[in-house]
C-alpha positions as CSV (number, residue, x, y, z in Angstrom):
1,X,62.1,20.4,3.0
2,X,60.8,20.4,6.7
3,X,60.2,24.1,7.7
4,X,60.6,23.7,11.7
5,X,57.2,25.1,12.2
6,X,54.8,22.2,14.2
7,X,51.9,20.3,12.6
8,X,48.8,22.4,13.0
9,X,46.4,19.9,15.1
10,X,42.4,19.7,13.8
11,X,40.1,20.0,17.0
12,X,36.4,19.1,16.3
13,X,34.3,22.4,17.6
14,X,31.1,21.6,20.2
15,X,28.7,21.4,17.5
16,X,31.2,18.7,15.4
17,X,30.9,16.5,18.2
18,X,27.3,16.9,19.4
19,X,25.9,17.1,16.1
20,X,25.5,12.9,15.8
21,X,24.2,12.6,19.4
22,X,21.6,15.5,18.7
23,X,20.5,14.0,15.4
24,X,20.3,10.2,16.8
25,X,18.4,11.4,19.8
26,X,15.6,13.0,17.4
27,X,15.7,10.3,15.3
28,X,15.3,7.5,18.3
29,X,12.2,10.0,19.7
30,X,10.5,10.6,16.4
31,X,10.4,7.2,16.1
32,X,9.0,6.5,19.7
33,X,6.2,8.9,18.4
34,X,5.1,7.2,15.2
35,X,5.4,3.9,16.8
36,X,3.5,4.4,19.7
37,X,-0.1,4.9,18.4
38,X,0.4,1.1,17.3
39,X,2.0,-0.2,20.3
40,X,-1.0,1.7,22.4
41,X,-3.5,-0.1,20.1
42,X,-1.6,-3.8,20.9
43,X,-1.6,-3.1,24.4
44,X,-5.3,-2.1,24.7
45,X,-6.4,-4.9,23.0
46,X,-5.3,-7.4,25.4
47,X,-7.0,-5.6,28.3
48,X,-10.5,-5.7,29.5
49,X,-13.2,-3.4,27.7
50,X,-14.1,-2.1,31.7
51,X,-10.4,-0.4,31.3
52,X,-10.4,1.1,27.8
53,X,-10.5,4.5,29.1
54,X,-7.4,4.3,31.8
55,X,-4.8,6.1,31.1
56,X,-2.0,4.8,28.3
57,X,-0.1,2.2,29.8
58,X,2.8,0.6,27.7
59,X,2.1,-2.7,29.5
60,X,-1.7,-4.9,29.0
61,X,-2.9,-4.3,33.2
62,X,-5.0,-6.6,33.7
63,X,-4.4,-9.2,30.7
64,X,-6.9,-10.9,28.5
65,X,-7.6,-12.1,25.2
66,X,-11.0,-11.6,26.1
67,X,-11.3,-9.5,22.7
68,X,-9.6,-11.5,20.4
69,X,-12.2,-14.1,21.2
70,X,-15.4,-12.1,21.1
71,X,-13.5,-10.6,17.5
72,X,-13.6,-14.5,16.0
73,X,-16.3,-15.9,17.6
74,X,-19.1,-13.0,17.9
75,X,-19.6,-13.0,14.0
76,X,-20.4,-16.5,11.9
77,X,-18.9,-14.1,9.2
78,X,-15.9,-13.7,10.4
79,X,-14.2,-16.4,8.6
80,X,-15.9,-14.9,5.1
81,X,-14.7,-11.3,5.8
82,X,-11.2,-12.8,5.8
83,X,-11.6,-15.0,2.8
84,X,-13.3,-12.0,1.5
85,X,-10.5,-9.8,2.4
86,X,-7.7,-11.9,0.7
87,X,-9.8,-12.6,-2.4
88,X,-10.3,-9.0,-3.4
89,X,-7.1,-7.9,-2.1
90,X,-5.1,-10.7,-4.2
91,X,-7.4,-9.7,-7.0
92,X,-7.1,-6.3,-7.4
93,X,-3.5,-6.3,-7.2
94,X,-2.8,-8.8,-9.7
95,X,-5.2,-6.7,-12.3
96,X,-3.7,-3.6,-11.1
97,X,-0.2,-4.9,-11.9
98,X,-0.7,-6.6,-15.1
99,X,-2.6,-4.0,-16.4
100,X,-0.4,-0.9,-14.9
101,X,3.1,-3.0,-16.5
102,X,1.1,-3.1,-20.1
103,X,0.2,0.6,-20.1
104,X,3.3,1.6,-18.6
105,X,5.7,-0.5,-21.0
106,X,3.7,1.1,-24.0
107,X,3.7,4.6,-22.8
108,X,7.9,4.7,-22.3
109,X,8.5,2.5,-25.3
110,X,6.3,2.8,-28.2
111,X,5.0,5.8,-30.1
112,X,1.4,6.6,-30.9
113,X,-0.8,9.6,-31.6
114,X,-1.8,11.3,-28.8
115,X,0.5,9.6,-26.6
116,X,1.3,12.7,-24.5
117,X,-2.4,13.9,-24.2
118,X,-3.6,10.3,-22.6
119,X,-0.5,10.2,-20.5
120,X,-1.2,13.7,-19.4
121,X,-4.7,13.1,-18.7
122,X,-3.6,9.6,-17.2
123,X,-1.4,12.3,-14.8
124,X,-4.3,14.4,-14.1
125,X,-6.4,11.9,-13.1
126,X,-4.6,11.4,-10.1
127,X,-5.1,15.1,-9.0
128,X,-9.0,14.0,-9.0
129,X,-10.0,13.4,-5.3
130,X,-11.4,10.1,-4.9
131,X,-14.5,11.3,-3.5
132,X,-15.3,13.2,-6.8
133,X,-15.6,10.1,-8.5
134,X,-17.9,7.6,-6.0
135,X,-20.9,8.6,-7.9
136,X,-19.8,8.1,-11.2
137,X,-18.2,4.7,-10.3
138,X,-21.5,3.4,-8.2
139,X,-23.6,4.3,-11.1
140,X,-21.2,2.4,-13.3
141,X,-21.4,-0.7,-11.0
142,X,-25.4,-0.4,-10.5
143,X,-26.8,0.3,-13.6
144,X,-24.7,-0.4,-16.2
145,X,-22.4,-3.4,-15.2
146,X,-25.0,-4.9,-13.0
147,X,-22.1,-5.9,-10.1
148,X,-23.6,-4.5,-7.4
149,X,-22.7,-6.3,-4.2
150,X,-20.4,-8.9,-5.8
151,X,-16.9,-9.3,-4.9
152,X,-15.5,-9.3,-8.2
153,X,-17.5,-6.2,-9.3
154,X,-15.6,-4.6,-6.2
155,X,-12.3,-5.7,-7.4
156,X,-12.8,-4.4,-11.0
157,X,-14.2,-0.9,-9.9
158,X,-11.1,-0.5,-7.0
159,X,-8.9,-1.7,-10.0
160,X,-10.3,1.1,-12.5
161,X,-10.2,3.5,-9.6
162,X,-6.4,3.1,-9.2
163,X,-5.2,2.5,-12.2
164,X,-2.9,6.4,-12.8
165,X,-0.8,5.9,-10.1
166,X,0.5,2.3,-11.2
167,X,1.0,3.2,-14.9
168,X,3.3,6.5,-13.9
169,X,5.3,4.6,-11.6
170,X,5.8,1.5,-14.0
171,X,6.9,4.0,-17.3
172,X,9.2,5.7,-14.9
173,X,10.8,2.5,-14.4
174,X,10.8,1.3,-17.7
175,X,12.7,3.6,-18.9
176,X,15.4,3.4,-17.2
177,X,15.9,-0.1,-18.4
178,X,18.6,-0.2,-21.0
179,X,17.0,-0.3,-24.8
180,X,20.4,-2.3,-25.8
181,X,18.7,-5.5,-24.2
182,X,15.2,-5.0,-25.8
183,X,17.2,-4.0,-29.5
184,X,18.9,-7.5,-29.5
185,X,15.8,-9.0,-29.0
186,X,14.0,-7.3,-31.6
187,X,17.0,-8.4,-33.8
188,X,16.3,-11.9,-33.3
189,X,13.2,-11.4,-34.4
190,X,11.2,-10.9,-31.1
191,X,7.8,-8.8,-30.9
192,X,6.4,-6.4,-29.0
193,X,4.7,-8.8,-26.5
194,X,7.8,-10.9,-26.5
195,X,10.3,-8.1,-25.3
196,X,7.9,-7.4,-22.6
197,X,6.8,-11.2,-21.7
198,X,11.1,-12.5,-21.9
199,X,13.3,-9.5,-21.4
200,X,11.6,-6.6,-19.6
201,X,9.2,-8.2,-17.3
202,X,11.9,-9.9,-15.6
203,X,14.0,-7.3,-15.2
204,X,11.3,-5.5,-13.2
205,X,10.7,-7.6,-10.4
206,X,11.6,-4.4,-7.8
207,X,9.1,-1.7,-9.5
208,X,6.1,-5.0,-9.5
209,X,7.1,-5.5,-6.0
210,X,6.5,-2.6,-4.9
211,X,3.3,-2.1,-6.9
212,X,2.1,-4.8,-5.7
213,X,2.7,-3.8,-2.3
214,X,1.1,-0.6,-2.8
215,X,-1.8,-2.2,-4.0
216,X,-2.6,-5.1,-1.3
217,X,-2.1,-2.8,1.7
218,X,-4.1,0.2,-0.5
219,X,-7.1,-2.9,-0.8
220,X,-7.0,-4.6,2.0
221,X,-7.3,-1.8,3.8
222,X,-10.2,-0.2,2.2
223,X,-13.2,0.7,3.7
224,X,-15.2,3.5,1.8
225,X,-15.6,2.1,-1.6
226,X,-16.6,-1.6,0.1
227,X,-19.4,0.4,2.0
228,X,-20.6,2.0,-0.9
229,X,-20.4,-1.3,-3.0
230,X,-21.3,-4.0,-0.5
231,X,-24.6,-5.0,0.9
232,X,-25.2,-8.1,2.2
233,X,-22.9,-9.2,5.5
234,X,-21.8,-12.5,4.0
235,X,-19.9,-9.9,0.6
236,X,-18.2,-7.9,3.4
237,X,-14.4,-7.4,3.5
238,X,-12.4,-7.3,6.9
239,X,-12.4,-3.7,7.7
240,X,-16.1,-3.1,7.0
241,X,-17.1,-6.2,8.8
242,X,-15.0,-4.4,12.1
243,X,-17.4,-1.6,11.9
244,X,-20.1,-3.4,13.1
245,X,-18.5,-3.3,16.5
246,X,-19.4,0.2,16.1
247,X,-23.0,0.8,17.3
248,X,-25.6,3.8,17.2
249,X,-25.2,4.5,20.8
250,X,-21.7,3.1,21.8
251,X,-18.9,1.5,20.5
252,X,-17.0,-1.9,21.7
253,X,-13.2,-0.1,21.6
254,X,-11.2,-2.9,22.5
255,X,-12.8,-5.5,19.8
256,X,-12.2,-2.7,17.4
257,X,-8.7,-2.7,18.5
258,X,-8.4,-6.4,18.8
259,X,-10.1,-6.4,15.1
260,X,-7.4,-3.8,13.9
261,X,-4.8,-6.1,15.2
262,X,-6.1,-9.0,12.4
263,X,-6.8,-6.4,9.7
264,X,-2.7,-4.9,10.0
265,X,-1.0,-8.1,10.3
266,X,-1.2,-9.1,6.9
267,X,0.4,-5.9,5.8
268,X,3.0,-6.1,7.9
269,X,4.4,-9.5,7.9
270,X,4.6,-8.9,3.6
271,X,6.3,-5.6,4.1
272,X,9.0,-6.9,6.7
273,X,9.7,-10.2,3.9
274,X,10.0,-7.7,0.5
275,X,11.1,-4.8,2.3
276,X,14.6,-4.7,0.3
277,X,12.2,-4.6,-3.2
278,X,9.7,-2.3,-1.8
279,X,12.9,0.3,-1.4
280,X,14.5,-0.6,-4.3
281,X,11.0,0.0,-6.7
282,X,10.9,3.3,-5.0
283,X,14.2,4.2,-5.9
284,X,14.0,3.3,-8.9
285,X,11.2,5.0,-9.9
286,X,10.9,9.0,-10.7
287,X,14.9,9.2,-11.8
288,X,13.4,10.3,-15.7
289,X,11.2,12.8,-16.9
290,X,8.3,12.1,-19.1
């Protein structure tokens, strides 16, 4: 029964209705910030070497693609760094994958002795700074494997160098994979290399994804094993090719810039086409407990 007494009308308070503008505006500027180091590095690029050092401009003043030419026709070896480039990055990435989905599918589904010790030391491996282990792996590659300055000896060392991260993530996805699917299998009769081969590869196409992803732009990009590995100019990957822009005295900036422009593309145009399955591997992975 109606008491007589007026409906009690909600007003939003200051902070209700500037809260969304306040939190759009810092989003909209921290973005500005993280995006304008690249932008910089585009714009510099296309502008003479003689105005390197003017003062940011978010416009090329005077325009050239002075650079980009000097970046593909200064070095006859520019064509092999790129070739070079997409061979080890492609390579690395399909070992790491393979190899990371095998050890990762065996650590959240079977049981073995010492499972938890290698997975834990698997773990602690990551904590290891890279650096800590450059001497180790060179030795390996020098005097026991013998593949020094080859490309595929710089594949399987970045592979073995990278390998922890790639099984954690892939056994945290695995098991959240539903072990009804797998049980039906292995009621028909299916093994242990057809469960993962027929039912749980395919259902992992997100977690590879990102993986993968993770492991071209972590390749492509790298410069500090390739130095240590690589020798001759004709074995050299994209990024330390672009060093030798870099001399004792000077350096040429805007090649290096132009240069940086080639070396980042790749990584961008395959993020922007399996973006949606680079978020959802993320996702995905870390929702269990070891």
């Amino acid at each position: 029964m109606a008491t007589g007494q007026p409906a009690v009308r909600w007003e939003p308070s200051l902070w209700d209705r500037l809260k969304m503008p306040i939190f759009y505006t810092l989003l909209i500027g921290w973005t500005l910030i993280a995006i304008m180091p690249y932008w910089l590095t585009i714009v510099f690029s296309f502008m003479p070497k003689t105005a390197i050092f003017d003062p940011p401009r978010l416009w090329p003043k005077p325009f050239t693609l002075e650079n980009y030419q000097v970046v593909l026709t200064a070095f006859d070896e520019f064509p092999l760094w790129l070739r070079n480039s997409f061979l080890f990055a492609v390579g690395a990435t399909v070992l790491r994958v393979f190899f990371s989905a095998l050890a990762g599918y065996a650590f959240a589904r079977m049981r073995f002795p010492g499972r938890g010790v290698l997975f834990a030391l698997i773990l602690g491996s990551m904590m290891v700074p890279f650096v800590v282990t450059v001497v180790p792996l060179y030795w390996m590659a020098v005097k026991w494997f013998k593949i020094y300055d080859t490309l595929w000896g710089l594949i399987i060392v970045w592979t073995s160098g990278s390998f922890s991260f790639g099984v954690f993530m892939m056994t945290q996805f695995f098991k959240q994979i539903p072990r009804d699917l797998e049980e039906a299998a292995w009621m028909d009769g299916a093994g242990w290399f057809t469960l993962f081969f027929r039912v749980v590869l395919p259902l992992s196409r997100p977690a590879l994804l990102a993986l993968a992803i993770f492991s071209f732009q972590g390749s492509w990009n790298d410069f500090f094993l390739t130095l240590i590995l690589m020798q001759s100019p004709e074995n050299f990957t994209l990024p330390l090719g672009l060093a030798m822009f870099r001399f004792q005295y000077y350096a040429i900036y805007s090649n290096v810039l132009a240069g940086s422009i080639f070396n980042s593309l790749p990584i961008i145009i395959i993020f922007f086409i399996f973006q949606r399955y680079f978020v959802e591997g993320i996702a995905y992975t870390g929702l269990k407990g070891v």
